[in-house]
N, C-alpha and C positions, 0 to 999 in steps of 0.2 A: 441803307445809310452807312456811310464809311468815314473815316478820319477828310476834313474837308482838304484836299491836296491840291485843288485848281487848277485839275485836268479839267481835259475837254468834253469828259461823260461824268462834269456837275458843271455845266454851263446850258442852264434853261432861259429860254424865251417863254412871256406868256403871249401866245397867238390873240390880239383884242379883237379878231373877228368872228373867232371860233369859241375864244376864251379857253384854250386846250393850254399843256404846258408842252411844250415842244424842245426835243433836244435842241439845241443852238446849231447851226450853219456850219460855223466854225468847226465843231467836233465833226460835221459831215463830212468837211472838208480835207479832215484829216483820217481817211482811212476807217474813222469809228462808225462802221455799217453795222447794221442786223439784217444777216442771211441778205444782204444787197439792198435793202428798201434806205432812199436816201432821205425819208421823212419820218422823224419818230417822234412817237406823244406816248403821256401816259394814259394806260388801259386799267378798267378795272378789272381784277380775278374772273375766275371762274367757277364754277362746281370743286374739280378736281382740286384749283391749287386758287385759293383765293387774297392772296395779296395781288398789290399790286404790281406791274407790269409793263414793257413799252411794246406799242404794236405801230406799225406803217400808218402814218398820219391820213392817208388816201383809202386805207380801207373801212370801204362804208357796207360793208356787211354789216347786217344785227345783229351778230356774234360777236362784232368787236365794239366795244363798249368805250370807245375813249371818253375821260374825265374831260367833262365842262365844268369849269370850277369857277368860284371867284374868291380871294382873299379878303376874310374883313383884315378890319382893326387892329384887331386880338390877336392873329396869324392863324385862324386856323382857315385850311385849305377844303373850303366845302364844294360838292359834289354837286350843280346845279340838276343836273338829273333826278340822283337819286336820294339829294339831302342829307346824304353823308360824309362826314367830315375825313380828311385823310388822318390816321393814326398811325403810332410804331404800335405794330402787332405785338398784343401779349405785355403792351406796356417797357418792350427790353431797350436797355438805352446804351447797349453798345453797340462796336462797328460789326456792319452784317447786318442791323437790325431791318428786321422786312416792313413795309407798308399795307395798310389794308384801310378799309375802308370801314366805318363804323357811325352811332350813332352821334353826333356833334353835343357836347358836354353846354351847357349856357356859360356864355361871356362871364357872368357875374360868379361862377365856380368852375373856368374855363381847368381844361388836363393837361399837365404838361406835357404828356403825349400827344397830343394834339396842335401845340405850338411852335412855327415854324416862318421862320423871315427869307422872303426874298426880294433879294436884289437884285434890279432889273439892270444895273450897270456891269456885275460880276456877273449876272446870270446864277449866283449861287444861291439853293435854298438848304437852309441851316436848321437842325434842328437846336432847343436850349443849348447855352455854353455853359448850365450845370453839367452837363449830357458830358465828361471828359472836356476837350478842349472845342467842343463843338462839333458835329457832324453834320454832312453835306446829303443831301440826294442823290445819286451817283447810277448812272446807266449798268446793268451790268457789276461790274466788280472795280475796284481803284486799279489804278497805270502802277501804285506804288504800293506793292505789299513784301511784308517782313513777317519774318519769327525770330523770338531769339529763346535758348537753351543755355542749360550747363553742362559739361561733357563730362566724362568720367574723371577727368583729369583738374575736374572743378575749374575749369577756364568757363568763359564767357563766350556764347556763339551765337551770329547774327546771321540771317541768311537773309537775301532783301533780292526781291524782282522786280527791274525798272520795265514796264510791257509800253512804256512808251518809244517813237524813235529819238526824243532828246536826249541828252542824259540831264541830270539834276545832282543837286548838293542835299545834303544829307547830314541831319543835328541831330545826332543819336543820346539819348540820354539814359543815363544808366542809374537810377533809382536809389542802390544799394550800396553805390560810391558815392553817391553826388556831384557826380562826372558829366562831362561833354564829350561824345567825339564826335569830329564831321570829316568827312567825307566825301568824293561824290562817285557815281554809278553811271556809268555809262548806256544808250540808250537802248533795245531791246537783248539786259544781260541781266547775268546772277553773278552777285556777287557774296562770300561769305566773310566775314569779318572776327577773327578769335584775339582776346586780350583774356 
């Protein structure tokens, strides 16, 4: 789960014939492959590393375990196989946070670790916008990642990697001023920013 950025790897379809969740078209269409397969859903863990996962929507080995899910009401994403619900592992509600699968909590005392809206228009699945300003599903890792620092010299330092080909604008907010700045980044660059 990452800051929701509305890139191409957090734009899901859900397949209604498979009932899988499937990266979107679109993202395929743009370069966003896994080691070449141009169909990708989510998988469940395994032994070794058991969150969850996307694997090649065509591979029908036993091995690979893709989620047949259905969304109730409530948003939580249960697992028609094996009856369990999708969760942020460990309960962690910031960006990074990993998916696993777990026991589904009842409606009537649903976890907010377990609530999650999608929209089938955006293709985006959200977890809470207590969660910071909301976080997204996200293939992989975001198009749009930053750090920021203070240097010895007590300035301000922003270091920000666009891994998309567009470039984009950029509302950097700085907490401890109650400042704005924007910007924008050009598309697969780094740029660093000091005030």
């Amino acid at each position: 789960m990452f800051f929701c950025e509305q890139s191409v790897r957090q734009m899901w379809s859900l397949d209604v014939e498979t009932s899988t969740l499937r990266l979107s078209t679109l993202a395929l269409t743009q370069d966003v492959t896994y080691q070449g397969k141009v169909s990708l859903c989510i998988s469940q863990g395994n032994e070794d590393r058991p969150v969850l996962h996307i694997e090649d929507c065509s591979d029908l080995r036993p091995s690979t375990k893709l989620l047949v899910v259905h969304i109730n009401d409530a948003g939580q994403i249960r697992d028609k196989v094996t009856g369990l619900c999708v969760s942020l592992k460990g309960d962690v509600r910031e960006p990074g946070a990993l998916l696993e699968l777990t026991e589904c909590t009842p409606i009537s005392r649903i976890a907010a670790h377990q609530i999650f809206a999608y929209n089938a228009t955006t293709g985006l699945i959200t977890a809470p916008k207590v969660l910071h300003d909301g976080l997204c599903l996200t293939a992989g890792w975001p198009f749009l990642t930053a750090v920021a620092f203070k240097t010895p010299n007590e300035h301000t330092a922003v270091v920000v990697m666009n891994e998309a080909s567009a470039a984009t604008s950029i509302a950097l907010f700085d907490a401890s001023r109650s400042e704005y700045l924007g910007f924008a980044i050009h598309g697969r660059s780094i740029q660093t920013i000091t005030y």
